[in-house]
N, C-alpha and C positions, 0 to 999 in steps of 0.2 A: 196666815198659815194656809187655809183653804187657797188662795189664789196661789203659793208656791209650789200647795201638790198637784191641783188643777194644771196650773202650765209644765211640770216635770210629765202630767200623766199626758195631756195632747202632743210634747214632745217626742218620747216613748210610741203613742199610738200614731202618728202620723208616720212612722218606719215600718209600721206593719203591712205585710204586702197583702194583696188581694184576695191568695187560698186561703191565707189565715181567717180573716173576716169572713168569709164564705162557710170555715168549719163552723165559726161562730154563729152564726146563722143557722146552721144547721144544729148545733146542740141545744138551740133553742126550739127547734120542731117537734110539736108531737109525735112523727111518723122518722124520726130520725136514725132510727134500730131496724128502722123497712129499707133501709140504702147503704149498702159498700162504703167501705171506704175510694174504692176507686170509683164508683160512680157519683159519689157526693163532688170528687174534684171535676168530671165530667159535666156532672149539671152547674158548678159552681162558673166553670168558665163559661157554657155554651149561656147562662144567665147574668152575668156581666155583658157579652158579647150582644145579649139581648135589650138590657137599657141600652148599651151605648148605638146601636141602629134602630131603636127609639127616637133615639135623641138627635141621630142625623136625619130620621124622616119626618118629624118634625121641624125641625130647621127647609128643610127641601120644602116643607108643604104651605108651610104659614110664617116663614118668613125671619123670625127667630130662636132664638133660645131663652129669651128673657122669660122668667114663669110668672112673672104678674103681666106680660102682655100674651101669653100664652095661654093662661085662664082667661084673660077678657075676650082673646079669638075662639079659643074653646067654648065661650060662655057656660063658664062655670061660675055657681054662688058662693065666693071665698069670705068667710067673716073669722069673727076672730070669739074667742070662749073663752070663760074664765079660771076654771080648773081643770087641770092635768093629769090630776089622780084618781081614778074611779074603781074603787076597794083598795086591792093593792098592786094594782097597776098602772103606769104613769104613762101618760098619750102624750105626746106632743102634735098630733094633728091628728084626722079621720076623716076617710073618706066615707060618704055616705052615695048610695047611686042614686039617681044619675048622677047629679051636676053638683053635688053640696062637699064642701069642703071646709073643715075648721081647723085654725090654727090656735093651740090651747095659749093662753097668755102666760097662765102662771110660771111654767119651766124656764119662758126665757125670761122673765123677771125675777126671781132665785137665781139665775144665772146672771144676770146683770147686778143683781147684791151682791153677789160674791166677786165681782170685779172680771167673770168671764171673758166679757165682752170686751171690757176696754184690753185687757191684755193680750185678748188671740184671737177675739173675731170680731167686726163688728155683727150689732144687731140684727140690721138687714140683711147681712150675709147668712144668717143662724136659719131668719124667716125665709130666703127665698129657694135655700136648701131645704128646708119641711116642705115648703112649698112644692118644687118641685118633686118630692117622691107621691105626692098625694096626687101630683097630675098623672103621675106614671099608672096608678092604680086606676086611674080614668082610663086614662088611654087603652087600658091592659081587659078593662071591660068592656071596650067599645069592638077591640079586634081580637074575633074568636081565634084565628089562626095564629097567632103569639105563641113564644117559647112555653112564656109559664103556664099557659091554659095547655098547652101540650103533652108536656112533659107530665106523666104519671107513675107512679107506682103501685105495687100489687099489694094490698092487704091482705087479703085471704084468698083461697082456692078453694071451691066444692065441686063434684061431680066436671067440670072439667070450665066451670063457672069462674069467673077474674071477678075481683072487690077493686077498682083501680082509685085511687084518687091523686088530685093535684099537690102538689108540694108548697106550702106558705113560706119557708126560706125561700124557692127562688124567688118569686114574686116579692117579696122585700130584698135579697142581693139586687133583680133587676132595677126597680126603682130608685135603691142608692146611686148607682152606675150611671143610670138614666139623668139624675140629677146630679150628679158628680159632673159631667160631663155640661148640661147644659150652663150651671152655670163658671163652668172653669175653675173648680174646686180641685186644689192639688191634690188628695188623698183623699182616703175613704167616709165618707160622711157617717157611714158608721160608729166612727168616732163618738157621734153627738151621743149615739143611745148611753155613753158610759157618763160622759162630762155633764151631761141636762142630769143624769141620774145621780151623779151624786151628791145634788144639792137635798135629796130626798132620803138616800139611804147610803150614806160614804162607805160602810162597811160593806154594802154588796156589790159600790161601784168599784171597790176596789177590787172584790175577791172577780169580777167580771173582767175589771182591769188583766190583772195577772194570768187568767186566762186566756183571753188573747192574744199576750206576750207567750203563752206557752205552744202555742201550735206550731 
């Protein structure tokens, strides 16, 4: 039963276009009632826009796209962890600065009980899409000049004083994109956050599910 709603809901979400995941993105931001609707579609593309010349300057610099020979040129410490829930939030990977990088085990083995994997993706494809956003967030630390270090908003005003801060949707839209792209992933990897999650909690993968589909 689980495997027939899992492949109906990757089917469904792999038609969803780009803004859509982008609002989604944003309705998960703290700071998401500090931005327009029309600047959220603004920063949504100019951060797409931003993984994917990511992802072509890395290609230009070192030679591929592959993220396991991308972390070993980057030399970064990629291992692997065993829980993916920590209270009530589920990680599927984390980047730590500088160089540390963990890939949780448990999501994609829940997902591979549930028959995920054999029916919509393999394994390794699951892994080297985590993989790759977790480079991105390297990457994103390394070069101050980047969209997502850029781009700010205004919290508050005093005496003629600006509160600015960075926005955490783009920086995760960017590194979807960024790994979308490296590894030649047809849609948006975003996807994963709904399907890994609902081997945890079905009822809010779904109510995030339907969300999605409504933008």
């Amino acid at each position: 039963m689980s495997e027939m709603i899992l492949r109906e809901m990757a089917e469904r979400l792999a038609q969803v276009d780009d803004l859509s995941w982008g609002m989604y993105a944003f309705s998960r931001d703290i700071l998401r009632d500090k931005v327009s609707e029309s600047e959220k579609k603004r920063m949504i593309k100019q951060a797409i826009c931003c993984g994917y010349e990511m992802a072509d300057k890395v290609m230009s610099s070192l030679g591929t796209w592959d993220p396991w020979e991308l972390a070993e040129k980057l030399k970064l410490n990629v291992e692997y962890a065993d829980s993916g829930q920590i209270a009530d939030r589920v990680l599927f990977a984390l980047f730590t600065p500088p160089d540390q990088i963990q890939i949780m085990k448990e999501p994609i083995e829940l997902a591979a009980k549930n028959g995920l994997f054999e029916s919509l993706f393999p394994m390794e494809q699951i892994e080297r899409l985590i993989l790759g956003h977790e480079i991105f967030h390297f990457l994103e630390e390394e070069e101050e000049g980047i969209y997502t270090r850029r781009e700010k908003v205004i919290l508050w005003k005093l005496f003629g004083y600006k509160s600015k801060s960075t926005v955490r949707a783009l920086s995760e839209i960017a590194g979807m994109y960024f790994s979308k792209k490296i590894n030649g992933f047809l849609y948006s990897p975003f996807a994963l956050d709904i399907l890994l999650y609902y081997n945890y909690n079905s009822k809010e993968a779904l109510k995030m599910y339907r969300e999605v589909l409504s933008y």
